[in-house]
C-alpha positions in Angstrom: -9.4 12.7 26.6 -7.2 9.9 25.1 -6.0 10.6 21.6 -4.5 7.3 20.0 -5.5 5.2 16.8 -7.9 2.2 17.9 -6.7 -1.7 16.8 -8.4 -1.6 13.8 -7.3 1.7 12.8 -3.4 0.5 13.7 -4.0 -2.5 11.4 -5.4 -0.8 8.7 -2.2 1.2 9.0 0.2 -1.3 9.2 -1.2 -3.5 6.7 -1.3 -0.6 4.1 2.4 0.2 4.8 3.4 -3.5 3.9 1.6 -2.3 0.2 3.8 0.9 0.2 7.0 -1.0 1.0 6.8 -3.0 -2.2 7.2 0.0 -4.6 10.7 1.8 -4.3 12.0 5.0 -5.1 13.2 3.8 -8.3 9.4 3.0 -9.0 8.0 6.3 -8.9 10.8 8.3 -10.1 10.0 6.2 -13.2 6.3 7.0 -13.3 6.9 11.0 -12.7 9.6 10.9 -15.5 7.4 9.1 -18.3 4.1 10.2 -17.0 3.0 6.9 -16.1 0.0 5.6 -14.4 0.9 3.8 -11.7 -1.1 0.5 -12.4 1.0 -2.2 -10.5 0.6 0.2 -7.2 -3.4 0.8 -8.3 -3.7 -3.0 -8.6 -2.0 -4.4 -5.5 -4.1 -1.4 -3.5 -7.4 -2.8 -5.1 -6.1 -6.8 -4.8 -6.0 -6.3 -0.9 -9.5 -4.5 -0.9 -8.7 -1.0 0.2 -10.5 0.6 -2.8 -13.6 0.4 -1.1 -12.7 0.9 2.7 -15.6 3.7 2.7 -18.2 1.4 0.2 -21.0 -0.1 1.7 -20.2 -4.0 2.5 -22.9 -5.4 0.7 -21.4 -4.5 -2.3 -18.0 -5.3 -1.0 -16.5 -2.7 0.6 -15.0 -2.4 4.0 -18.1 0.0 5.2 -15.7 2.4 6.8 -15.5 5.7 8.0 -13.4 8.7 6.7 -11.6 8.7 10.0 -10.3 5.2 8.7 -10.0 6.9 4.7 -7.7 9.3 6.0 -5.5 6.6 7.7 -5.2 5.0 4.5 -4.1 7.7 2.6 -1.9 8.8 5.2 0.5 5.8 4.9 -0.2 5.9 1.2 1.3 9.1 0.5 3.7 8.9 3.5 5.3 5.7 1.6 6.9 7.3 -1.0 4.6 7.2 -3.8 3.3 11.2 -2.4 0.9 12.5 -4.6 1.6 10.1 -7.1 0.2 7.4 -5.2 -2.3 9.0 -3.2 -4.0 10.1 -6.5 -4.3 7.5 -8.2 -7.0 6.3 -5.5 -8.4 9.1 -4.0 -11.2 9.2 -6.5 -12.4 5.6 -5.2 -13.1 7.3 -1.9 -14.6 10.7 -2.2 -16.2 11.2 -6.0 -18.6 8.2 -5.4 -19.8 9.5 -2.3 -23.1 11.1 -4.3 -24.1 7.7 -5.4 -23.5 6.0 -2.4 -26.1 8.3 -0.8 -28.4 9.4 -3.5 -27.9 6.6 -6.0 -30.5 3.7 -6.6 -29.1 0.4 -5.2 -29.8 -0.9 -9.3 -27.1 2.2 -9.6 -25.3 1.1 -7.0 -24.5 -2.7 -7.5 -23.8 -1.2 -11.1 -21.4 1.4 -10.5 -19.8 0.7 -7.3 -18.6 -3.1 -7.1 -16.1 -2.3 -10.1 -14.9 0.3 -8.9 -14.9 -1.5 -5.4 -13.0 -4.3 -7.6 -10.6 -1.8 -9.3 -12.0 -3.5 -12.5 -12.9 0.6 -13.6 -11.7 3.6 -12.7 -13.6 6.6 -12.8 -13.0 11.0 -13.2 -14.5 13.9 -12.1 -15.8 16.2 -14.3 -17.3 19.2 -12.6 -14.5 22.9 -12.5 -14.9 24.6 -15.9 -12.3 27.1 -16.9 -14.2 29.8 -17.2 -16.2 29.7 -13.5 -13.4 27.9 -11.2 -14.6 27.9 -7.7 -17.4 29.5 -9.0 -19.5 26.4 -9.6 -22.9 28.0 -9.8 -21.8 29.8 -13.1 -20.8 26.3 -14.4 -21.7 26.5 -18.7 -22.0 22.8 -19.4 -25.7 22.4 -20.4 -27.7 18.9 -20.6 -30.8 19.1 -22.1 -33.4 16.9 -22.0 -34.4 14.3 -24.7 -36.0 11.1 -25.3 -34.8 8.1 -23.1 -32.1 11.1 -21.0 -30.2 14.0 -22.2 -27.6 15.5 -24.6 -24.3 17.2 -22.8 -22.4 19.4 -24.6 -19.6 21.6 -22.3 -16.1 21.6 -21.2 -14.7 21.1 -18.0 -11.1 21.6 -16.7 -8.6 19.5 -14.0 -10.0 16.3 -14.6 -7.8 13.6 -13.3 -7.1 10.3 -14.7 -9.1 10.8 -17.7 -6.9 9.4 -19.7 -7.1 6.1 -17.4 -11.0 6.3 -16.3 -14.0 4.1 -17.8 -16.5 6.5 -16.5 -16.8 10.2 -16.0 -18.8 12.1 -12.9 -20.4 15.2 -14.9 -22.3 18.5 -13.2 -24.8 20.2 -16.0 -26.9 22.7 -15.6 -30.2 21.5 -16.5 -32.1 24.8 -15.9 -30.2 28.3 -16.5 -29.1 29.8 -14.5 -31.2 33.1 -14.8 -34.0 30.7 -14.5 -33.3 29.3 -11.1 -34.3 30.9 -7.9 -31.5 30.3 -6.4 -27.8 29.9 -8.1 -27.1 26.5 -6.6 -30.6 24.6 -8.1 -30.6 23.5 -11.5 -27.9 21.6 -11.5 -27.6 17.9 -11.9 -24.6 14.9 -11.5 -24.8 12.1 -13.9 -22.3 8.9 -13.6 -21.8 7.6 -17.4 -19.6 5.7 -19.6 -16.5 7.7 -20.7 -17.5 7.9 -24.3 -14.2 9.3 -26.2 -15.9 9.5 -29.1 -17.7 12.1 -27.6 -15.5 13.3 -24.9 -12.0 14.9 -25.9 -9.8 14.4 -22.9 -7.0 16.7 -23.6 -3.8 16.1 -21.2 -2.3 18.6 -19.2 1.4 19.2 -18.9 2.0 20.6 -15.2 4.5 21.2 -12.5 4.1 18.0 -10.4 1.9 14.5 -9.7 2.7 13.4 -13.5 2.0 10.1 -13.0 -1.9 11.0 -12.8 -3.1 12.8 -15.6 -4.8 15.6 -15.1 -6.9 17.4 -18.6 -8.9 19.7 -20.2 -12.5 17.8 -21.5 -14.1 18.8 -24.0 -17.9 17.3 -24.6 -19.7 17.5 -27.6 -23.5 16.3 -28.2 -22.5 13.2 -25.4 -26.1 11.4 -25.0 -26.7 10.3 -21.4 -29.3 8.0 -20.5 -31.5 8.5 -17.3 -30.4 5.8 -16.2 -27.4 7.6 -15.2 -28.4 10.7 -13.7 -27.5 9.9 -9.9 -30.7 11.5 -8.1 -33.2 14.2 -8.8 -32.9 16.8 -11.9 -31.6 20.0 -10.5 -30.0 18.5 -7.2 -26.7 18.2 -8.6 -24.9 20.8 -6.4 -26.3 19.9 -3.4 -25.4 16.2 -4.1 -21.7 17.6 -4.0 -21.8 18.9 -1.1 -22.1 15.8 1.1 -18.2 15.0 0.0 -16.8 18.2 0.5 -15.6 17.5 3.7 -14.3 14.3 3.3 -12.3 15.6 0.2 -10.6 18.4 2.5 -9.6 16.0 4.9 -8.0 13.8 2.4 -6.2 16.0 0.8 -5.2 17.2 3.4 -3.9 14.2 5.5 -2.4 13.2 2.2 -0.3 16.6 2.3 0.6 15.4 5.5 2.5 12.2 4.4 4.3 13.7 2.3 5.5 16.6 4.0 6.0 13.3 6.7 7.9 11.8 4.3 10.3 14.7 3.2 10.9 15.7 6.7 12.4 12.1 7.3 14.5 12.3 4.0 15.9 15.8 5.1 16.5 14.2 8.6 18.5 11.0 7.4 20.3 13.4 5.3 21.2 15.5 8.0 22.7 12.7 10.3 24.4 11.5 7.3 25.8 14.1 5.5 29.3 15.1 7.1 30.6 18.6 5.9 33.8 20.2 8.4 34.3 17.0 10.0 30.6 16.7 11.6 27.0 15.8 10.4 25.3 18.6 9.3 22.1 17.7 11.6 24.4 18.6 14.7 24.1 22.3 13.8 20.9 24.4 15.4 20.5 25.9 11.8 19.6 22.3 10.7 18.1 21.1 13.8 15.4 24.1 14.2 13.7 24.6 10.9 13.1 20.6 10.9 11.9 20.5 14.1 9.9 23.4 13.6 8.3 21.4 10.2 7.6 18.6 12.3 5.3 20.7 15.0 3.1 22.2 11.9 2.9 18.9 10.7 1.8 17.1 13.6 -1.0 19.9 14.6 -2.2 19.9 11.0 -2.5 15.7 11.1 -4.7 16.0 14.3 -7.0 18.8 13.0 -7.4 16.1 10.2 -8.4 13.3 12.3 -10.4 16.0 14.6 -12.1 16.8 11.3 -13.0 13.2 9.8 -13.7 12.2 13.6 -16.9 15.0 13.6 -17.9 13.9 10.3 -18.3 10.0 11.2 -19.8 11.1 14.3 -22.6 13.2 12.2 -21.5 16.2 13.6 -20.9 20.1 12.0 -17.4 19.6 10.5 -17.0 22.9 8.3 -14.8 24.6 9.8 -12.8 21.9 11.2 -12.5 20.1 7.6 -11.5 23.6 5.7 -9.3 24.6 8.5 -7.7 21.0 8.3 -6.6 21.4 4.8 -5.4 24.8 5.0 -3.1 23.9 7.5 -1.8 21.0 6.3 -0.9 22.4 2.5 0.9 24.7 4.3 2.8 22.7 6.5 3.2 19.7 3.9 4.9 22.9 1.8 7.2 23.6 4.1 8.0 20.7 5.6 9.2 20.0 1.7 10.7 23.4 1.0 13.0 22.8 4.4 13.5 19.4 3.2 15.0 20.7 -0.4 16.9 23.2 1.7 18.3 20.6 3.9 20.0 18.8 1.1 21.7 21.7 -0.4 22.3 21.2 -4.0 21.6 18.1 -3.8 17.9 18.9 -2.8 18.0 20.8 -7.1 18.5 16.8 -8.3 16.1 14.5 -8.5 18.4 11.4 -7.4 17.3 12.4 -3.7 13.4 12.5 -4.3 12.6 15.4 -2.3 12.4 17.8 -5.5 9.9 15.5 -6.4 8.2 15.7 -3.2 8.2 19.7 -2.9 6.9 20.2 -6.6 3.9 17.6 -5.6 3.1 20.2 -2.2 1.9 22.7 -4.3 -1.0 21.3 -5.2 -3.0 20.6 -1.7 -2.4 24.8 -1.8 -4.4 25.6 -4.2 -6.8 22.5 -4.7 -9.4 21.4 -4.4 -10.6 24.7 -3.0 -7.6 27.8 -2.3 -6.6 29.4 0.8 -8.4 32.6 0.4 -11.5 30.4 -0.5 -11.0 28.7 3.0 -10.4 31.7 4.8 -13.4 33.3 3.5 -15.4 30.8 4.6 -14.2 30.7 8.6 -14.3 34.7 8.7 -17.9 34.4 7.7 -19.1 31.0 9.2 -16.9 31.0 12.9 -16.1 34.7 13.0 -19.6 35.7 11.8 -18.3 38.8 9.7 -19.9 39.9 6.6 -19.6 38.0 3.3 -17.0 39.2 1.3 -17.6 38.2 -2.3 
């Protein structure tokens, strides 16, 4: 079996990079250090089209597969920009996925060609700090009223709610003790980002400060059924159908910039002349580089091995989680070697690489963790008992 991106797929790649090239270091230094969105990147991303390479094309997107997504993303966060850049898009691609499938096609001409356009951006509003991973025990209620329903709840992580126009929420509709099972009684709506009813509290954090990330708070938010993507109580099962593509997104996007860091470290290394030779001519260089670059390459082709069975309509589970587990860990150390590489140098931001291992945390622990993961392939491909 042959393993090599098609023409289009090359293209798609190349064409992206030209994008990437435009925006220096200098650039996104500036939007970590003031905590800016990075609009101008956003905009030329959504001027060339890419924002909907996974919409359908009738409503003018590129009708693509994830295979193609993760591509994208790939050179995205590969180019510099890391986390920064990767996440300021990423929502286009996986949190529409539920309306794409299960919305009405009056919901979808109405939601999806701005976005498509990059005329609105939207956020996800579903972990809640006091269930996590736990979605089933999720406390935001919506209750039914005339004309669609009244949300009142708080919700944690939500990125770019400081930038979006609209806001993805999962209510309960039905308690919890009233379901027969956990997972029903759920349900996804896809409304305006009202402020005067939505607090979106910002989040000071370790890394990716260019995209906002908060805490929400909701209070008595009316939302008319004209917004509820789907059936009442279907919410959770709606979510599902982008899991996958989420893990292998994040993960590929851990990928470039682990990618990206491991070059930096290597140009260093040939560079940097300490005792009368470059530093990268010592084995105690050489090896823990190399040894980043074979994670990172295995964990890229588990991703494309992933988002390949999930275009194809296959089982892609285990492929997807194992996918991002690998690559947060090889994206981590890839970065931690790349710090390491530069000595002191690696402590100061001038280099970019700090920036780059503070922003490889994050495909660690979201948008599931590594026990979660692991949990789920003991059960699932190793068949042994659940364990929580």
């Amino acid at each position: 079996m042959e393993i090599e991106l098609n023409e289009t797929q090359r293209e798609i790649e190349t064409s992206v990079r030209k994008i990437t090239q435009q925006f220096t270091d200098d650039y996104w230094h500036e939007c970590d250090e003031n905590s800016r969105f990075p609009e101008e990147f956003y905009r030329a991303m959504a001027d060339a089209g890419w924002l909907g390479i996974t919409m359908p094309e009738e409503l003018g997107g590129a009708g693509l597969g994830v295979t193609e997504a993760a591509i994208m993303m790939h050179t995205v966060a590969s180019g510099g920009g890391g986390q920064a850049a990767a996440s300021s898009i990423h929502i286009n691609l996986f949190g529409p996925h539920a309306i794409v499938v299960h919305g009405s096609p009056e919901q979808k001409k109405r939601w999806l060609t701005p976005l498509i356009k990059g005329e609105e951006k939207a956020c996800f509003g579903v972990t809640e700090p006091d269930a996590g991973l736990d979605t089933t025990s999720i406390k935001t209620f919506a209750k039914k009223v005339d004309g669609g329903y009244r949300i009142t709840g708080r919700k944690m992580w939500t990125s770019t709610g400081q930038e979006a126009h609209k806001i993805v929420i999962l209510a309960r509709t039905t308690p919890k003790s009233e379901c027969k099972r956990p997972t029903d009684g759920m349900t996804l709506f896809y409304s305006d980002l009202d402020r005067t009813k939505i607090e979106v509290r910002r989040i000071k954090k370790l890394g990716r400060n260019a995209v906002d990330s908060n805490a929400t708070f909701i209070d008595d938010y009316f939302v008319p059924e004209s917004d509820r993507i789907g059936d009442e109580g279907r919410g959770f099962y709606y979510l599902l159908d982008s899991l996958n593509p989420e893990r292998v997104l994040v993960g590929i996007e851990a990928i470039g910039i682990g990618r990206d860091a491991l070059n930096r470290a290597a140009k260093y290394a040939r560079d940097r002349v300490v005792f009368g030779r470059p530093i990268g001519k010592n084995q105690g260089i050489q090896h823990p580089l190399a040894e980043a670059w074979c994670s990172l390459e295995a964990a890229y082709w588990m991703c494309m091995r992933a988002a390949y069975l999930y275009d194809k309509g296959l089982p892609c589970g285990a492929e997807a989680n194992a996918a991002k587990f690998l690559s947060g860990r090889a994206s981590f150390d890839a970065t931690t070697k790349a710090v390491l590489t530069h000595g002191g140098m690696g402590y100061a931001r001038e280099f970019q690489v700090e920036r780059l291992f503070r922003e490889s945390m994050l495909p660690r622990i979201a948008p599931v963790t590594e026990q979660m993961i692991l949990n789920f392939i003991a059960e699932k491909v190793l068949d042994l008992p659940k364990s929580y």
